[in-house]
N, C-alpha and C positions, 0 to 999 in steps of 0.2 A: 504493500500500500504506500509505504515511504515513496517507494522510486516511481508510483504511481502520479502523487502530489507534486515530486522534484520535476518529471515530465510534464505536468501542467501549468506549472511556474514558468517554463523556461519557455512554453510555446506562448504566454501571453504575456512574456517582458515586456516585448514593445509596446503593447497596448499598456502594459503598468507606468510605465515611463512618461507614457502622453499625458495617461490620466493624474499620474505627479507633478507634472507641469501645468497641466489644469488647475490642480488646487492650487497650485502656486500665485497664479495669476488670478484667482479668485481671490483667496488670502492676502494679494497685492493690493486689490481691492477695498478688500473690507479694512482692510489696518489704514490704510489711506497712505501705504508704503508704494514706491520707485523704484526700485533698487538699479534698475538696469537702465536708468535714465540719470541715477543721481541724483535724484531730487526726493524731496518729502511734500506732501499735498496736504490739506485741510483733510484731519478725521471729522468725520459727521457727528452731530451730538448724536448721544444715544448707541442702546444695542443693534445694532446693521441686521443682524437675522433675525430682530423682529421688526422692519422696514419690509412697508411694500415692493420697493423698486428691488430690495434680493431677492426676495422668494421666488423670483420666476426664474433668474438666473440661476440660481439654487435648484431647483427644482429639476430644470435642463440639464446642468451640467450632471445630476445625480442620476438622472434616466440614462445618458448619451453614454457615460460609463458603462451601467450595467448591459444597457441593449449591448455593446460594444461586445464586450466580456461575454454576454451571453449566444450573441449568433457566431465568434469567432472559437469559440471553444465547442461548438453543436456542429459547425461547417468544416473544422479544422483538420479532420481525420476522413470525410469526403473530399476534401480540394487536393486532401495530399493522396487520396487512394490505400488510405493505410487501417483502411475499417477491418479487412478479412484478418490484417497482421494480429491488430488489437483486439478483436471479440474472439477469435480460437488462440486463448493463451489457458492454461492453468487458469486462470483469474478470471469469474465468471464477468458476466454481460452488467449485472449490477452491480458490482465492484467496481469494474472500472467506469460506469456511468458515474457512482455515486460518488469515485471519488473526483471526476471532474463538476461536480454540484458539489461537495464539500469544501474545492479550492475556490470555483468560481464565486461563490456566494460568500465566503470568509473573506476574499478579496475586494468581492464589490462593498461590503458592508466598513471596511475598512479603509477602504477608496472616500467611501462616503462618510463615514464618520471624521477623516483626519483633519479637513480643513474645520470642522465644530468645533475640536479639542482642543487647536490650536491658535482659533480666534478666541476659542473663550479664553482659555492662557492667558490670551495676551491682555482682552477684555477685562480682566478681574487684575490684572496689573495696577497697581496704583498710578494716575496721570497717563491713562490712554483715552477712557472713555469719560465724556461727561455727566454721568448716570449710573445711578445705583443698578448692579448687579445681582439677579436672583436668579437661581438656578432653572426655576416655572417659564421663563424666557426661552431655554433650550428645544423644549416640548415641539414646536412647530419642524425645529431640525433634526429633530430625532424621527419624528415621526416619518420626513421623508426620506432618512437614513435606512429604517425599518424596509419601507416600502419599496429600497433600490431593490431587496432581494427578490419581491416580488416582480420587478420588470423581469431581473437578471432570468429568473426560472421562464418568465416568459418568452424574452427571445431565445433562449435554450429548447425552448418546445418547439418554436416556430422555425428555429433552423435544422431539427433535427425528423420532425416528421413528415413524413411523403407526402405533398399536394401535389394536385396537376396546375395550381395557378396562383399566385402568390399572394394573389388575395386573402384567399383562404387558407395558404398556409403563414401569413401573417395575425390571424386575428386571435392568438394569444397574447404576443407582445400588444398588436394594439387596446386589447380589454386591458391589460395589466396598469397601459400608461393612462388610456382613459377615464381607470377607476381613482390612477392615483390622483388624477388632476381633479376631479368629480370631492372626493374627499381629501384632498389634504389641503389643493391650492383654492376650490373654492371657499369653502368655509372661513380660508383666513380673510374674504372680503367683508367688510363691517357689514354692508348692507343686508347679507343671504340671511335669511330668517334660520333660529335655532332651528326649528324646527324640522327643517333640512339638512342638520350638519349630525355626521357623529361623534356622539363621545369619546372621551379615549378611550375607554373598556372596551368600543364596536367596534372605534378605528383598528385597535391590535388583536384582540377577534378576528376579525376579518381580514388580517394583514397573514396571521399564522393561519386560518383558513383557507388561504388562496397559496402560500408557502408547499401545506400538505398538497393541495388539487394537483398543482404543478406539478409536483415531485411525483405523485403516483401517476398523473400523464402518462409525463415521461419513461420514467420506467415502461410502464406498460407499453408503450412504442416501441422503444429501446427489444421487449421480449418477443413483440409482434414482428417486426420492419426486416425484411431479408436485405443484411449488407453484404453488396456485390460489391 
């Protein structure tokens, strides 16, 4: 299983790479840092991730990873022809499914979690931000932290099961991104009536909900699907 993870590490570096540069430049953002210009700009008053004008940025950059992650690691062993090497080893069909879903999801959620940890860091630093810091503040980026995993499982489905038209073999990834926008990016608009939003309980209910559907999906493709 080790050499199983070391192999899925090494075929999605460059995608890790991009997306470290991403937070980068995100992080450049929020701190109100230059670094590659030399210069320092006005920090904004206030916590940045709970400003409207992030959350969509935010919100992007956390899907665009996961989708990333999840159709190059579902396509990656089709483009290279290496499906019959990898499903007739010793090592059965869900093993080695599971441990590319164990690297990719631990990755993407870590993807998505770093830039939080390390604006909050810098946030709760005395003389960065001009506003009191409470941890309740995070909730909204956690939330879409949560939900990268749920894309990631999604484009993983959508690149690894047989459609005859891409339509239709997108519309996992698209339910996953459409749900996440539906419940995390609307609700943070003032105006949407409670009544329409969920709680946290049903948000993460329904985040580990769509987590298991995913996973047994796929699997179940993965047992079904003849790779030639």
């Amino acid at each position: 299983m080790f050499a199983l993870i070391l192999k899925e590490l090494r075929s999605i570096s460059r995608l890790i790479a991009l997306a470290l540069l991403a937070d980068g430049l995100l992080l450049s953002d929020l701190t109100g840092q230059s670094y590659w210009l030399g210069g320092t700009y006005p920090v904004q008053s206030g916590f940045a991730l709970i400003q409207a004008s992030w959350w969509l940025r935010f919100g992007f950059l956390v899907a665009a990873i996961a989708s990333a992650l999840g159709m190059s690691m579902s396509l990656d062993d089709g483009l290279r022809g290496t499906w019959a090497f990898a499903l007739f080893r010793p090592v059965s069909r869900r093993a080695y499914i599971g441990a590319k879903l164990l690297v990719g999801g631990a990755v993407t959620l870590a993807l998505s979690v770093l830039p939080v940890v390390v604006y909050s860091v810098w946030a709760t630093t005395p003389g960065n931000v001009a506003a009191p810091f409470r941890w309740s503040l995070l909730q909204p980026a956690i939330e879409a932290c949560g939900w990268s995993v749920v894309v990631f499982l999604g484009a993983f489905l959508s690149g690894i099961r047989p459609a005859k038209w891409w339509w239709s073999r997108l519309w996992p990834l698209a339910t996953s991104v459409v749900l996440g926008i539906l419940l995390w990016l609307v609700p943070l608009e003032p105006d949407v009536p409670r009544a329409l939003t969920a709680t946290a309980t049903e948000y993460w209910c329904l985040c580990v909900g769509m987590v298991i559907a995913f996973s047994v999906s796929i699997l179940a493709v993965v047992e079904e699907r003849e790779f030639a």
